[in-house]
C-alpha positions, 0 to 999 in steps of 0.5 A: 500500500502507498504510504505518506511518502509514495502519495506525496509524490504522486500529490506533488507530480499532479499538482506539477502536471495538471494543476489549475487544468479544467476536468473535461470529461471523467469516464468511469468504468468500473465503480466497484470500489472499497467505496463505490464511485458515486453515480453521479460523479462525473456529472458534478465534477466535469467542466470544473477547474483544479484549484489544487492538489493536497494530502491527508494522511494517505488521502489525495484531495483534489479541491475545484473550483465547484466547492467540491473536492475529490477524496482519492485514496489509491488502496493497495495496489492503486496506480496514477497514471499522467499522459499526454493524452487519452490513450486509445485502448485503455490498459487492463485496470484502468478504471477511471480516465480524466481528460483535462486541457492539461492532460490525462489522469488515469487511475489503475487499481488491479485489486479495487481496494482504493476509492474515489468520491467527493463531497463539498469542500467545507464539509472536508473535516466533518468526512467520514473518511477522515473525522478520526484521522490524527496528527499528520506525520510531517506536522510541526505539532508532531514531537516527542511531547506529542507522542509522550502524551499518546503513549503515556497509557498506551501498552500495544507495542510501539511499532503498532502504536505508530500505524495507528492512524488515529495516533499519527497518520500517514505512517504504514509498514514500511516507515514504522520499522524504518524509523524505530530503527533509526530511533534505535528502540525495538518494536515490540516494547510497549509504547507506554514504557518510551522516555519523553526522551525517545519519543522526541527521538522518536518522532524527529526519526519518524520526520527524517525518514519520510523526508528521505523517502519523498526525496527518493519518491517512495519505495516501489516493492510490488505495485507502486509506481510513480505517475510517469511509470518510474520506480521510487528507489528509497527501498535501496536505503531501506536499513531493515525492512525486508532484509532479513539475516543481513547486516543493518547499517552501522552494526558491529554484532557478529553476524554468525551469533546473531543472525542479522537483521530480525523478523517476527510479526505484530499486529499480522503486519511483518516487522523487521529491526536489528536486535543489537541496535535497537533496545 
C-alpha cells in the first residue's frame, strides 16, 4: 500500500502536471470500489477547474473550483497514471480516465481496494473518511511531547502504536520499522514504557525518514509506481525492512551469533529491526 511518502509524490507530480487544468470529461468504468464511485460523479465534477492538489494522511484531495473536492485514496495496489493524452485502448485496470486541457489522469487499481468520491469542500473535516484521522506525520505539532502524551497509557507495542492512524497518520509498514530503527528502540516494547526522551527521538526519526523517502519518491516493492511509470528507489536505503539475516547499517554484532537483521510479526503486519541496535 502507498504510504505518506509514495502519495506525496504522486500529490506533488499532479499538482506539477495538471494543476489549475479544467476536468473535461471523467469516464468511469468500473465503480466497484472499497467505496463505490458515486453515480453521479462525473456529472458534478466535469467542466470544473483544479484549484489544487493536497494530502491527508494517505488521502489525495483534489479541491475545484465547484466547492467540491475529490477524496482519492489509491488502496493497495492503486496506480496514477499522467499522459499526454487519452490513450486509445485503455490498459487492463484502468478504471477511471480524466481528460483535462492539461492532460490525462488515469487511475489503475488491479485489486479495487482504493476509492474515489467527493463531497463539498467545507464539509472536508466533518468526512467520514477522515473525522478520526490524527496528527499528520510531517506536522510541526508532531514531537516527542506529542507522542509522550499518546503513549503515556498506551501498552500495544510501539511499532503498532505508530500505524495507528488515529495516533499519527500517514505512517504504514514500511516507515514504522524504518524509523524505530533509526530511533534505535525495538518494536515490540510497549509504547507506554518510551522516555519523553525517545519519543522526541522518536518522532524527529519518524520526520527524517519520510523526508528521505519523498526525496527518493517512495519505495516501489510490488505495485507502486510513480505517475510517469518510474520506480521510487528509497527501498535501496531501506536499513531493515525486508532484509532479513543481513547486516543493518552501522552494526558491529557478529553476524554468525546473531543472525542479522530480525523478523517476527505484530499486529499480522511483518516487522523487521536489528536486535543489537535497537533496545
Amino acid at each position: 500500500m502507498p504510504e505518506l511518502p509514495e502519495v506525496e509524490t504522486i500529490k506533488n507530480a499532479l499538482e506539477k502536471a495538471v494543476g489549475g487544468a479544467c476536468i473535461q470529461k471523467t469516464e468511469i468504468f468500473c465503480r466497484r470500489f472499497r467505496v463505490p464511485v458515486p453515480n453521479d460523479l462525473a456529472k458534478r465534477i466535469d467542466g470544473a477547474r483544479i484549484v489544487s492538489f493536497n494530502r491527508i494522511a494517505k488521502y489525495i484531495i483534489v479541491r475545484l473550483d465547484n466547492s467540491l473536492s475529490l477524496i482519492w485514496h489509491l488502496g493497495m495496489s492503486g496506480r496514477v497514471k499522467i499522459c499526454d493524452r487519452r490513450p486509445n485502448t485503455p490498459e487492463k485496470h484502468d478504471h477511471i480516465i480524466f481528460s483535462t486541457d492539461k492532460g490525462c489522469i488515469i487511475f489503475n487499481d488491479a485489486r479495487r481496494f482504493g476509492l474515489l468520491t467527493c463531497c463539498p469542500t467545507e464539509e472536508l473535516a466533518q468526512n467520514p473518511l477522515l473525522q478520526k484521522l490524527g496528527i499528520d506525520a510531517m506536522d510541526k505539532d508532531f514531537d516527542g511531547n506529542y507522542l509522550y502524551q499518546k503513549f503515556h497509557n498506551k501498552s500495544t507495542a510501539v511499532k503498532m502504536a505508530l500505524l495507528d492512524q488515529q495516533i499519527v497518520c500517514g505512517i504504514g509498514n514500511i516507515y514504522a520499522s524504518e524509523a524505530l530503527f533509526d530511533a534505535r528502540i525495538l518494536p515490540q516494547r510497549p509504547a507506554t514504557n518510551l522516555s519523553k526522551k525517545e519519543c522526541a527521538q522518536l518522532a524527529e526519526s519518524v520526520k527524517a525518514v519520510l523526508r528521505k523517502a519523498i526525496k527518493a519518491g517512495g519505495s516501489t516493492l510490488k505495485d507502486y509506481r510513480r505517475p510517469d511509470g518510474s520506480m521510487g528507489y528509497f527501498q535501496n536505503e531501506h536499513c531493515v525492512y525486508n532484509k532479513t539475516g543481513q547486516r543493518c547499517p552501522n552494526c558491529v554484532c557478529d553476524i554468525k551469533k546473531t543472525g542479522g537483521v530480525q523478523k517476527t510479526v505484530l499486529g499480522g503486519r511483518s516487522t523487521f529491526y536489528c536486535a543489537t541496535l535497537q533496545k
